[in-house]
Each structure stands twice: as structure tokens, then as C-alpha cells.
C-alpha positions as CSV (number, residue, x, y, z in Angstrom):
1,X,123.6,79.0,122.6
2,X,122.7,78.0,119.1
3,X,122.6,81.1,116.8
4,X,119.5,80.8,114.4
5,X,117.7,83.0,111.8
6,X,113.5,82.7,111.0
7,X,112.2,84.9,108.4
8,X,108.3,85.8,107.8
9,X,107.1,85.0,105.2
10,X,103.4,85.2,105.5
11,X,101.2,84.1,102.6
12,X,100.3,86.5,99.3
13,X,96.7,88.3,99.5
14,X,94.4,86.4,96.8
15,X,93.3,90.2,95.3
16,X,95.4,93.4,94.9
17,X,96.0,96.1,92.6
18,X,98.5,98.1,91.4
19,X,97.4,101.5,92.3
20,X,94.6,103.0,94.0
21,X,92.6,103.6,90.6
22,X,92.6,100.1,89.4
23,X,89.9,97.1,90.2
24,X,91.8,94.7,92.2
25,X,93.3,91.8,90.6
26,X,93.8,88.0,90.8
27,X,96.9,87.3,92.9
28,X,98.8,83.5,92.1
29,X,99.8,82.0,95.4
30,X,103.7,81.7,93.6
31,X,104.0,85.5,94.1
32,X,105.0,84.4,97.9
33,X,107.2,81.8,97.2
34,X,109.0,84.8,94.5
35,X,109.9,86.5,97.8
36,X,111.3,83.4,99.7
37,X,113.3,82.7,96.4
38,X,114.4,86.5,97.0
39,X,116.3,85.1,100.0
40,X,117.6,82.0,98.9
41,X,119.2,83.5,96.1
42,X,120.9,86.1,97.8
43,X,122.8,83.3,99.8
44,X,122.3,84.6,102.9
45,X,122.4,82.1,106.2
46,X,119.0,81.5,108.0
47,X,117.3,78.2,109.3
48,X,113.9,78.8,107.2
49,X,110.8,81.0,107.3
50,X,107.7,81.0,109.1
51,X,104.4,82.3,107.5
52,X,102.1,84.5,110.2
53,X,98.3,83.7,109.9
54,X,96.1,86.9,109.6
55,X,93.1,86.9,112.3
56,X,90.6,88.4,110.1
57,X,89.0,90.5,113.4
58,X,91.6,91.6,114.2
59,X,92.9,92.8,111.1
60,X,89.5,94.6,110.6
61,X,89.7,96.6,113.8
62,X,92.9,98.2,112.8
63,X,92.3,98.9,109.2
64,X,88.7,100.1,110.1
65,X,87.5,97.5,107.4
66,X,87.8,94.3,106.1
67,X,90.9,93.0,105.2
68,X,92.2,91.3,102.4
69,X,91.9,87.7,101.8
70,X,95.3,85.9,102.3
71,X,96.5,82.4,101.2
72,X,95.3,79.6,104.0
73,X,98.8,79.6,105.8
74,X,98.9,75.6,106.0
75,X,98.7,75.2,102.2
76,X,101.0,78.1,100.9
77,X,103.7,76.4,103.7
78,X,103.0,73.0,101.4
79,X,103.3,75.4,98.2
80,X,106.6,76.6,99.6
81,X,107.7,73.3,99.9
82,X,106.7,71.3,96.9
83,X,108.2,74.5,94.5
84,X,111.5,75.4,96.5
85,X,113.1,72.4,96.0
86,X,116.6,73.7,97.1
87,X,115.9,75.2,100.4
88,X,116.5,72.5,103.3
89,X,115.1,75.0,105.7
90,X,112.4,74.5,108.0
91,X,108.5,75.9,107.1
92,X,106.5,77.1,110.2
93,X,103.0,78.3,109.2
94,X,101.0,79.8,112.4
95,X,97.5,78.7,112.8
96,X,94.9,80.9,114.6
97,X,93.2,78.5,116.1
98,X,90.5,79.5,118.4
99,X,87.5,80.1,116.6
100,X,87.4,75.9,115.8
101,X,87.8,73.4,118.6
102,X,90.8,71.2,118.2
103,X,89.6,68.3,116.6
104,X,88.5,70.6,113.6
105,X,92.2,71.4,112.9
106,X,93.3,67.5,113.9
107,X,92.8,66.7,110.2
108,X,94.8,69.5,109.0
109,X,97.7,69.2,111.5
110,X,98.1,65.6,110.1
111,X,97.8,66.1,106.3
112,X,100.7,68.8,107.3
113,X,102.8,66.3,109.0
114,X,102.2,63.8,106.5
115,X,103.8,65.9,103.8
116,X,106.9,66.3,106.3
117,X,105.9,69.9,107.4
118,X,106.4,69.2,111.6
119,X,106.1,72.7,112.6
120,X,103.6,74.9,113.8
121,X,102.7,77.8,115.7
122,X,99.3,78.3,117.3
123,X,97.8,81.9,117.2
124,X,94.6,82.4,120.2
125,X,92.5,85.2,120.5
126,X,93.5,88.9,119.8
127,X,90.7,90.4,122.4
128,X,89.9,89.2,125.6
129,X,86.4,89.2,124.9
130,X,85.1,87.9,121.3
131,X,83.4,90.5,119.0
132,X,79.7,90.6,119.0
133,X,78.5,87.2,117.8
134,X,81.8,85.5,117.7
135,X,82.2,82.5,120.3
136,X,85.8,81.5,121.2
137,X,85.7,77.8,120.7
138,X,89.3,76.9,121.5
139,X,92.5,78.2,123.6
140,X,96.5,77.5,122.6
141,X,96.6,76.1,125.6
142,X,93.9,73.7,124.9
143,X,95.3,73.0,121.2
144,X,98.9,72.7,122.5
145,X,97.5,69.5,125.4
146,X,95.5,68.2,122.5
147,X,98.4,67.9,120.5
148,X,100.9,66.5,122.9
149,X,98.4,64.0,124.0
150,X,95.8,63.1,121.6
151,X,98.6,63.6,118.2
152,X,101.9,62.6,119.9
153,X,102.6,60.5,116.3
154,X,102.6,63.2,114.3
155,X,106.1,64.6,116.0
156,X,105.1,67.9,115.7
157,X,107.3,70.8,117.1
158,X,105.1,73.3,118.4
159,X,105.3,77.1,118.9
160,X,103.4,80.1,120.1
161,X,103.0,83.7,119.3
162,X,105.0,86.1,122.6
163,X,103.7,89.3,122.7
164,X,106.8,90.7,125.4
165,X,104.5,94.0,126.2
166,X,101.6,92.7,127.3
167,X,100.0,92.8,130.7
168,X,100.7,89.1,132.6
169,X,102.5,87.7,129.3
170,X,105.0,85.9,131.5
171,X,102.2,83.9,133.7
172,X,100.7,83.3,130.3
173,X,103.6,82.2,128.8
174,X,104.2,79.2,132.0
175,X,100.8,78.1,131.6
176,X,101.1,77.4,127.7
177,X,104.7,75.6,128.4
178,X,102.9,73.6,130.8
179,X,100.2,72.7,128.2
180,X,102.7,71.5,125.6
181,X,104.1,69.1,128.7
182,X,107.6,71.3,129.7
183,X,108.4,70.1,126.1
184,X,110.1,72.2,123.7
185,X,108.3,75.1,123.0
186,X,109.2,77.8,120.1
187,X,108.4,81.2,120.7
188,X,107.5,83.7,117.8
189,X,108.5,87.5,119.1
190,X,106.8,90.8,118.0
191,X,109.0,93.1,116.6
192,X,111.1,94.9,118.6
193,X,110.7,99.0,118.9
194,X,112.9,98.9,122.0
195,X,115.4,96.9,123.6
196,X,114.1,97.6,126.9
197,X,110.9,96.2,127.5
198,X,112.3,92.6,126.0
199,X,114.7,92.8,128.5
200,X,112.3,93.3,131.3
201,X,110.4,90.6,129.6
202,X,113.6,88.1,130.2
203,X,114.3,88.8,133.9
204,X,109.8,88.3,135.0
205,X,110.5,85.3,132.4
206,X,113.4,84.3,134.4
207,X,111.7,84.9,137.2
208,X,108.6,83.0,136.5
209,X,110.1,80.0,135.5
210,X,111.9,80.3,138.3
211,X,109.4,80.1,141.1
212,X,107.6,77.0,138.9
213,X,110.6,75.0,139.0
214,X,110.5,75.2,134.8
215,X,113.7,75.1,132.9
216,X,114.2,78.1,130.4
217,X,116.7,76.2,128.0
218,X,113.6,74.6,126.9
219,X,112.3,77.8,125.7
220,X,113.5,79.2,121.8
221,X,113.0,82.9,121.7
222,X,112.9,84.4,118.4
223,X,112.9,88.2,118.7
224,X,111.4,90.5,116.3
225,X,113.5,92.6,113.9
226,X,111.2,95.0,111.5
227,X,112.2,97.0,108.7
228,X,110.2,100.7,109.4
229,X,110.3,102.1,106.0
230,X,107.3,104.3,105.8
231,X,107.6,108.1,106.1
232,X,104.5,107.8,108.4
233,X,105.3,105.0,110.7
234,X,101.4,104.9,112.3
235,X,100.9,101.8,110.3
236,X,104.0,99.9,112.6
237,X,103.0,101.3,115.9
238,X,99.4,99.9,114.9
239,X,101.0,96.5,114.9
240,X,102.2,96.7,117.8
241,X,98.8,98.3,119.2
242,X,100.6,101.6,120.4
243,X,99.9,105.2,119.3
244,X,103.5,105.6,118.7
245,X,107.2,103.5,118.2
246,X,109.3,104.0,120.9
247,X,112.2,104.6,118.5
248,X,110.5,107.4,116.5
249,X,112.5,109.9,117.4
250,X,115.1,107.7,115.5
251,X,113.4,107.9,112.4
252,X,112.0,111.1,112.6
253,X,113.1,113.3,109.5
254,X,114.7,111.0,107.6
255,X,113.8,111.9,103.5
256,X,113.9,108.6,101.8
257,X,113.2,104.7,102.2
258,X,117.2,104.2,102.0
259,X,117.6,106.0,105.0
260,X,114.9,104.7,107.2
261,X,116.0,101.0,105.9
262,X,120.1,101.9,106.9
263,X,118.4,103.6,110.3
264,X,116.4,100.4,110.7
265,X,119.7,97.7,110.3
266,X,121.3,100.0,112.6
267,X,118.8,99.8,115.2
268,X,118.1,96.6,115.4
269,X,121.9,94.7,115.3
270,X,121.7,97.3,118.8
271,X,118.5,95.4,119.7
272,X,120.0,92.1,118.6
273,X,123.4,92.2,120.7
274,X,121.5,93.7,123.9
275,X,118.8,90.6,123.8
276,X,121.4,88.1,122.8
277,X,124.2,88.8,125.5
278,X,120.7,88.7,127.9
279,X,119.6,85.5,127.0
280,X,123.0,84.4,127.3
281,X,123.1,85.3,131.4
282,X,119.6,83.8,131.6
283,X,120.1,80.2,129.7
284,X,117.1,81.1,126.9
285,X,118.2,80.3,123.3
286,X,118.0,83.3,121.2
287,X,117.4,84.1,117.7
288,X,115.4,86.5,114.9
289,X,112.7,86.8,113.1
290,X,113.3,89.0,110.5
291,X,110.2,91.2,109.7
292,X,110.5,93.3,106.4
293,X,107.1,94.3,107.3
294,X,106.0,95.3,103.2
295,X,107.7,93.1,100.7
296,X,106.3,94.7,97.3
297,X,105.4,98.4,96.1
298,X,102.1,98.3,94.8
299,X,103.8,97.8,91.1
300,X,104.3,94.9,92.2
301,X,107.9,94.9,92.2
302,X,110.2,94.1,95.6
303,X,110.2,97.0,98.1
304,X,113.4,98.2,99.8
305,X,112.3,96.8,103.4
306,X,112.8,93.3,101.6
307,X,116.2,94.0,100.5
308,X,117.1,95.8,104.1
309,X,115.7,92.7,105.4
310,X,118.5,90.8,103.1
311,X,120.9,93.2,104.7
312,X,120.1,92.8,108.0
313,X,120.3,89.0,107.6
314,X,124.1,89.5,106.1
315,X,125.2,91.7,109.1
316,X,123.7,89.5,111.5
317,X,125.4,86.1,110.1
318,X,129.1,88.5,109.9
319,X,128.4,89.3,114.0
320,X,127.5,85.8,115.1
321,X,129.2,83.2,112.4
């Protein structure tokens, strides 16, 4: 099985401030790329970063209000790029993709692959029905068949967001490979609060692909591993659209960041070698996407879950080099 490392890195917000008090402020793009440079330096092992795309409806429904602008994901993956010139990784921006149809985002896709970015991961629809005058104009299964047939020039290598807990995700899952024609298809994991669930997830996956006559060792699993570093961890079970982590009772009285980011690396190298020695049994190639979750205080400086996240990263390449 190859062994490999992703890391988010999902664009800057255009505004912030540094405390509650203040008028929010200009943000420059380069304040992401600081944070991939955070990694690079430390000289820590991982194939490259991908940069998650923020559906702006669905951000609003959990914050209660709109959310912050972020950085268009295709052009802070070029940013990346054009100012990192050491890194030799690969750059995987996500693309939510279904309020256009997919000859809107044709032209993008191809300025991407043009300046040698050939990944991509397509993000559909958070709800199953559209908010109130919103029209779903696409599907990633519909992007993913336009690509394969109507783009097969560019070369791109195409991914998908898995979301292991949800209702019929496995079905789902067989009907997108089949969109992207049984080709390679990279899978981007939430973030794991549990090791059980994923592992169910393998053996209906297994299961699945089974009964369709569809070869898992065509599938590239990276699971989520999250840094939970707040003292009130509502804001990670939100992500994961549950009242609650599953692992709370982990965290629960634990008095500073330090702790909850040791309590975190702990915790998820468990996670890591239960999914790996799993994937192994079942023939799907494994790796991590390594989640830090919040990557500055609101100074502005780098917050602990960044450096855990560098942590993490370093344990990880000691138990699998």
C-alpha cells in the first residue's frame, strides 16, 4: 500500500480582525501560503496539501449568519504554486460545483491544468433540497462524466469529498466511481471522531464494490485526522453535523490547548493504525488528511492545532517510514 500524507490547507478569509472590538481588516492572500511554508520548513514528510472550498449555504446555516469571504480555492492553489517554489508536492483545490453547470467551470478546469495544477476535487450539494431560491444546476457525478469525456486532454486526476457517516454514502460513492469511468478516483475523508464508523464504512464499501464487480485498489482514501483544541468542542461536532464528538469524553476536562492538542495526536495515531491495518485486509490505499482545524489566534499569530498538526505529521512518518 503506498503510505501518503495530504494536508488542508484551505484558502485565507479576504477580511478579519484581531479581536472582537476591532473593524475587520484586509486579509493578503500570502497569509495562506505563510501556513503551507509552516510545513515545509519544519521538514516534515507529506505528498502536498489540498485547499477545501467553503459552500457559502452551508457555511451560513451553521454559523447562523453569513460567513466570511474566502480566497477563490482555484487561484490561491495557483498562488501556492507560483510563491512556494521549493515544495514539489501536489496542490488539490476542491471546487463546489453545483450551483454552475459544467461547462461554466470547463474554462477554469483548463486555465488550472494549463499552469500544471492536474488535481481536483469536486464538492456537490450540502442539502438534499436547495435553499429557497437556489436551483442545483450540476451534480459531481455529472462534473466528474463531463470531465472524463468532454476534457480527457487536460489529464486531470479527479477526487471527491466522502462523508463515511452519511445515510447510503457507499451507493453514492459507486455511482460517482462509475461517473469518472472506474478510473482512479481520490477520496477526501471527514475527520475522524471515531474509528468505528470508518471501519463500518470499509466493510459496506467492500461490500458494495463487491456486488458491482468494481475494483477497490482504484479507490485512494484519505482519512481525516483533526486537531480538537477548543475548550468547547460544539464548533467540531458542528462540522461534522452532530450535537456532539464521539470522543468527548476524551477531551472532557482537560485545562489547556497543550493538552487537548497531545490528547488529539494520541487519538488519532489509534484511529490511523485501526483504518490502515483495515484498508490493508480490504485492498483500499490509505492515507491522511491532516486537519488542524484553526491555524491562527485571532492575533494573528500560528495557533497550537497548527503546530500539533506538525506533530502529528512527525509521528505519523516515524510509524510508517
Amino acid at each position: 500500500m503506498a503510505y501518503r500524507i495530504l494536508i488542508e490547507n484551505p484558502p485565507p478569509i479576504k477580511q478579519s480582525a484581531h479581536s472582537q472590538k476591532q473593524k475587520p481588516m484586509a486579509v493578503p492572500v500570502e497569509e495562506g501560503a505563510e501556513i503551507a511554508a509552516c510545513y515545509i520548513n519544519a521538514g516534515v514528510r507529506f505528498a502536498g496539501f489540498h485547499h477545501s472550498d467553503l459552500d457559502w449555504y452551508e457555511a451560513r446555516q451553521m454559523r447562523g449568519e453569513p460567513p466570511p469571504e474566502r480566497y477563490d480555492t482555484l487561484a490561491y492553489a495557483d498562488h501556492v504554486k507560483a510563491n512556494l517554489d521549493a515544495f514539489s508536492g501536489v496542490l488539490i483545490p476542491h471546487r463546489v460545483i453545483v450551483y454552475q453547470p459544467p461547462e461554466v467551470h470547463a474554462t477554469a478546469f483548463r486555465n488550472l491544468a494549463s499552469r500544471g495544477i492536474k488535481d481536483i476535487v469536486f464538492v456537490g450539494k450540502p442539502f438534499s433540497r436547495p435553499p429557497p431560491g437556489v436551483v442545483y444546476r450540476n451534480t459531481v457525478e455529472r462534473m466528474l462524466s463531463y470531465v472524463v469525456n468532454q476534457l480527457p486532454s487536460l489529464e486531470l486526476n479527479l477526487g471527491v469529498v466522502v462523508i463515511h457517516e452519511r445515510k447510503g454514502e457507499t451507493e453514492r460513492l459507486a455511482r460517482k466511481f462509475e461517473a469518472a469511468g472506474r478510473r482512479k478516483l481520490r477520496l477526501i475523508g471527514q475527520f475522524l471522531d471515531s474509528a468505528g464508523p470508518a471501519l463500518s464504512f470499509m466493510d459496506a464499501l467492500a461490500s458494495e464494490f463487491g456486488q458491482r464487480g468494481f475494483s477497490l485498489d482504484r479507490l485512494e482514501w484519505n482519512v481525516g485526522l483533526a486537531m480538537f483544541t477548543l475548550k468547547n468542542r460544539t464548533f467540531h461536532a458542528k462540522l461534522l453535523r452532530k450535537d456532539q464528538l464521539a470522543c468527548e469524553k476524551r477531551f472532557h476536562g482537560l485545562p489547556s490547548v497543550e493538552a487537548r492538542v497531545d490528547e488529539s495526536i494520541r487519538m488519532n495515531l489509534e484511529f490511523a493504525e485501526q483504518i490502515q491495518e483495515r484498508g490493508h485486509e480490504l485492498g483500499v490505499s490509505i492515507g491522511f488528511s491532516i486537519q488542524p482545524i484553526i491555524e491562527r489566534n485571532r492575533d494573528g499569530t500560528i495557533h497550537a492545532g497548527l503546530y500539533g498538526a506538525v506533530e502529528l505529521v512527525k509521528q505519523l512518518n516515524r510509524l510508517y517510514q
